[in-house]
VMD Tcl script that draws the C-alpha trace (Angstrom):
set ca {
  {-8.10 52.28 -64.60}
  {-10.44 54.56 -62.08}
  {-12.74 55.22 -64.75}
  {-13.09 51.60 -65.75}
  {-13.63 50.15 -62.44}
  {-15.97 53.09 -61.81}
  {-18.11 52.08 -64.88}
  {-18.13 48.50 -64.32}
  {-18.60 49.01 -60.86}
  {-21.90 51.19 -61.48}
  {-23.20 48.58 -64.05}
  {-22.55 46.03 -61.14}
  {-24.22 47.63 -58.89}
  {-27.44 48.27 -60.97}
  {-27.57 44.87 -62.16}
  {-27.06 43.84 -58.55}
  {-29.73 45.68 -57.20}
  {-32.64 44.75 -59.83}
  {-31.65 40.92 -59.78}
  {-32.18 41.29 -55.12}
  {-35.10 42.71 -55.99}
  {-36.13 39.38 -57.85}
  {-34.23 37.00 -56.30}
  {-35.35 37.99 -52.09}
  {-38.65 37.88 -52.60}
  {-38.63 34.65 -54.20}
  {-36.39 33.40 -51.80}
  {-39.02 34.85 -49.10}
  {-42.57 33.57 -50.58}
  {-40.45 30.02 -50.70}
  {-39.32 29.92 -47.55}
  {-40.08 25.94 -46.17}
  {-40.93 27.41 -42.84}
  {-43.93 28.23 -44.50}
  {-45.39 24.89 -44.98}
  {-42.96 23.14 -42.40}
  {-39.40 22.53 -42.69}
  {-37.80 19.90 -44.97}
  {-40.81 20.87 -47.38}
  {-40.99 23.29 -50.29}
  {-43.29 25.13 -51.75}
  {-42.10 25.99 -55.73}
  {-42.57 29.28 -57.22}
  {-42.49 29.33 -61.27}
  {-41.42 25.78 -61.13}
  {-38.74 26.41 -58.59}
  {-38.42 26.11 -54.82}
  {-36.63 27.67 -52.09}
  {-33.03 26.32 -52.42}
  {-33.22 26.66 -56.08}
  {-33.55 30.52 -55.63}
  {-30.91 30.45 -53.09}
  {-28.42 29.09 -55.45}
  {-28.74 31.69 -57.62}
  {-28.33 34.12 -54.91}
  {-24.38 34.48 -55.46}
  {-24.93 36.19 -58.88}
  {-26.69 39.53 -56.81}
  {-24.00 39.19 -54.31}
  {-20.78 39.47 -56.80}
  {-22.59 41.78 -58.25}
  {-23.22 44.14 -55.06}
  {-19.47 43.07 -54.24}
  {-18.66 44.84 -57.50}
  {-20.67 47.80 -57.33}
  {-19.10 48.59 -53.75}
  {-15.92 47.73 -54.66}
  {-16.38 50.67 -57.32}
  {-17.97 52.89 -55.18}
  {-14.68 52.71 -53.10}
  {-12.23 53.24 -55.41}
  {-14.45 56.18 -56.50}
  {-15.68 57.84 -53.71}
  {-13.39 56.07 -50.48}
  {-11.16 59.58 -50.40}
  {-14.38 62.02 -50.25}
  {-16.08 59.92 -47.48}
  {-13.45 60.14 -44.54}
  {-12.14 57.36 -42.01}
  {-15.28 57.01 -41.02}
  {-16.57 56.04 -44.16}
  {-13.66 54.22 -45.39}
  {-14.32 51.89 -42.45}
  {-17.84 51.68 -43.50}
  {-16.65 50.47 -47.14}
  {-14.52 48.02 -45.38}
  {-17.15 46.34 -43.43}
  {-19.43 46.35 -46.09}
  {-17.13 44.50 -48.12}
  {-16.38 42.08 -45.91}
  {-20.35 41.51 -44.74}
  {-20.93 40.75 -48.80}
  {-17.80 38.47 -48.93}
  {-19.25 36.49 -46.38}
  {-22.68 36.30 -47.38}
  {-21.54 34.98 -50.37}
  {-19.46 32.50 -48.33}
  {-21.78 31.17 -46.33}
  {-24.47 31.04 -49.28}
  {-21.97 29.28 -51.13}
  {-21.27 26.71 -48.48}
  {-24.98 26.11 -47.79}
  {-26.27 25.60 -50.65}
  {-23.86 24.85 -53.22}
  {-21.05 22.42 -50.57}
  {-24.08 21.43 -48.39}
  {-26.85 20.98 -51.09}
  {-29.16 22.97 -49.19}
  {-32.23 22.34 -47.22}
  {-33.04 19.41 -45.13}
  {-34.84 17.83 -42.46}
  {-31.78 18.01 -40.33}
  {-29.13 20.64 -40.90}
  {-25.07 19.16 -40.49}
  {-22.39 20.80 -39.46}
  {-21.53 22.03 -42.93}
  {-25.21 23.38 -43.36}
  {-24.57 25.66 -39.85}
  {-21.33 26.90 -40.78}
  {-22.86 28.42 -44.06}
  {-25.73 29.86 -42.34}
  {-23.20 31.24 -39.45}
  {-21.47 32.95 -42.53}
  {-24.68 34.15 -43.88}
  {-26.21 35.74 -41.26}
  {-22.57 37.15 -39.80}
  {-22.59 38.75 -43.01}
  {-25.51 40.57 -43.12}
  {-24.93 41.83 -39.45}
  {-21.51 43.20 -40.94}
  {-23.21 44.47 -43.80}
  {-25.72 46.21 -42.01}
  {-23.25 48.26 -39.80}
  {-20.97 48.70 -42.70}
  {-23.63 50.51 -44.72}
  {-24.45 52.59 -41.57}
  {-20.92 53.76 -40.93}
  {-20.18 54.69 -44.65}
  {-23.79 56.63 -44.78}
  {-22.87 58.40 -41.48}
  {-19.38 59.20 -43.00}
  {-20.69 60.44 -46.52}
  {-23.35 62.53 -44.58}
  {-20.43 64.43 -42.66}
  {-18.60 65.20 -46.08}
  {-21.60 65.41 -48.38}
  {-19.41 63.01 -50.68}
  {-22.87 62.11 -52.42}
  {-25.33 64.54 -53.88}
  {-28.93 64.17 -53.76}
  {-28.31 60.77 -52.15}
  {-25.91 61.31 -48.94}
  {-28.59 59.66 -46.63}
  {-28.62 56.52 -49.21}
  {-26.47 54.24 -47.58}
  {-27.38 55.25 -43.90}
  {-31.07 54.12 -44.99}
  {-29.62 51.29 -46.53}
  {-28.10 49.91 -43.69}
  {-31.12 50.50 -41.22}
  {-33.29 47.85 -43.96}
  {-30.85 45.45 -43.75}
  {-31.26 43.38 -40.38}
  {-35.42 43.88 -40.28}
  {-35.00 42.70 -43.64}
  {-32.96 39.35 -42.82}
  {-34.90 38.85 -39.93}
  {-38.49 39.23 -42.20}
  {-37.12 36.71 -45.36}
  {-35.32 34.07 -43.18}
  {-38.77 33.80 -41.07}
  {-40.69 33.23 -44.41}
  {-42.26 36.99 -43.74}
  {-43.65 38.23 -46.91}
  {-42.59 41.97 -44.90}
  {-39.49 40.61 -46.20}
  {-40.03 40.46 -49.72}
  {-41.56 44.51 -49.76}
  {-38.42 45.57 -47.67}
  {-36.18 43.85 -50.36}
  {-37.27 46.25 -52.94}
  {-36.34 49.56 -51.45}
  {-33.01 47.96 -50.69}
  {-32.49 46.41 -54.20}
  {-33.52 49.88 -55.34}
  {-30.67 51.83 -53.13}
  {-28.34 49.83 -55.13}
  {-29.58 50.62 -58.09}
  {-29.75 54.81 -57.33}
  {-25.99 54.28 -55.86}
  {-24.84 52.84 -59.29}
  {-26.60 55.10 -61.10}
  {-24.61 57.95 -59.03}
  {-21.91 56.38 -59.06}
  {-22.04 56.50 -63.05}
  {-23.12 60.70 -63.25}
  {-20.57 61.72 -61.44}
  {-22.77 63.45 -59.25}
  {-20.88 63.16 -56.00}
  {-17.34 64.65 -57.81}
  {-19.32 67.81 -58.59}
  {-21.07 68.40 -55.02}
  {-17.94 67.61 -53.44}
  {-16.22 70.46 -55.69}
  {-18.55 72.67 -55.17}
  {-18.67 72.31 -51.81}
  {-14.60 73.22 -51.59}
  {-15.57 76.04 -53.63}
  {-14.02 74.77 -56.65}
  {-15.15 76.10 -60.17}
  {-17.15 73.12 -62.14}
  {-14.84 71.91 -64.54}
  {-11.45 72.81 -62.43}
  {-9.88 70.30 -60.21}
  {-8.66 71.07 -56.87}
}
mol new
graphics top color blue
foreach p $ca { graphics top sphere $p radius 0.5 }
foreach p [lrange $ca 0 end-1] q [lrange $ca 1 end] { graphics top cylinder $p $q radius 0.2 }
display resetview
């Protein structure tokens, strides 16, 4: 069952990454604040909300990958990182939320934003605070334990992009659609990790384990 969550979870995670890298900076070089709010500029025939709806594909995807990145690599990262996986998870869960409520419950942008339209933005943005701090916690933990190889400082980096990021794409910065791309691509190098194996073999030879033994 490990292997199989670890496998879909790397796919996830891959797939997760490339489609942010599409999706943010489409969402960003849309953004209505651009030409005034309540009005949209369209982008391949699409505008602003459009892209937004589609935004809760990345996100159960990225829920996914880190989801198998936990069950795969929670016990080699400490408390410290097992907290960090926690948060994480729960800063993706709302995003997803509060996308979910804005722009799917609420129907998305308008000249005035309701109550409904708030309480999915709240969600939104609570979420990427969570996820930020998440991502630094588990990159500070995996650093500690070298429970990644080549890629230990991945998530800490990670983390650091994620609120000049939010703050960049939600102000219709296009800073915000070249930040998206080194975060989409994190997710990508973290899947791919996750799917080598790497981390299992630094963290056995770093107990001094013979490759190919088990502790």
């Amino acid at each position: 069952m490990t292997l199989i969550l670890t496998r879909w979870g790397s796919a996830a995670a891959m797939m997760g990454g490339l489609l942010w890298m599409v999706l943010v900076p489409l969402i960003t070089l849309t953004y209505p604040g651009r030409s005034g709010w309540g009005r949209t500029d369209t982008l391949l025939g699409l505008a602003w909300e459009d892209y937004n709806r589609m935004l809760p594909a990345a996100l159960l995807l990225l829920l996914a990958g880190l989801a198998g990145l936990r069950v795969r690599y929670a016990g080699q990262s400490g408390r410290l990182g097992k907290v960090g996986f926690a948060v994480a998870l729960v800063g993706l869960a709302l995003m997803l939320a509060g996308n979910v409520v804005e722009f799917w419950v609420a129907g998305g942008i308008r000249e005035q934003m309701t109550a409904i339209d708030l309480a999915g933005w709240i969600g939104y943005s609570l979420g990427y605070l969570l996820l930020a701090v998440g991502l630094v916690l588990l990159g500070i933990g995996v650093l500690r334990l070298k429970a990644f190889p080549r890629w230990s400082a991945l998530p800490l980096l990670m983390g650091l992009l994620v609120l000049p990021m939010y703050v960049t794409v939600t102000s219709g910065n296009a800073d915000g659609a070249v930040l998206a791309v080194p975060f989409g691509l994190g997710w990508v190098v973290l899947g791919y990790a996750l799917r080598s194996g790497e981390g299992e073999q630094h963290a056995i030879h770093a107990r001094g384990v013979p490759a190919g033994k088990t502790p």
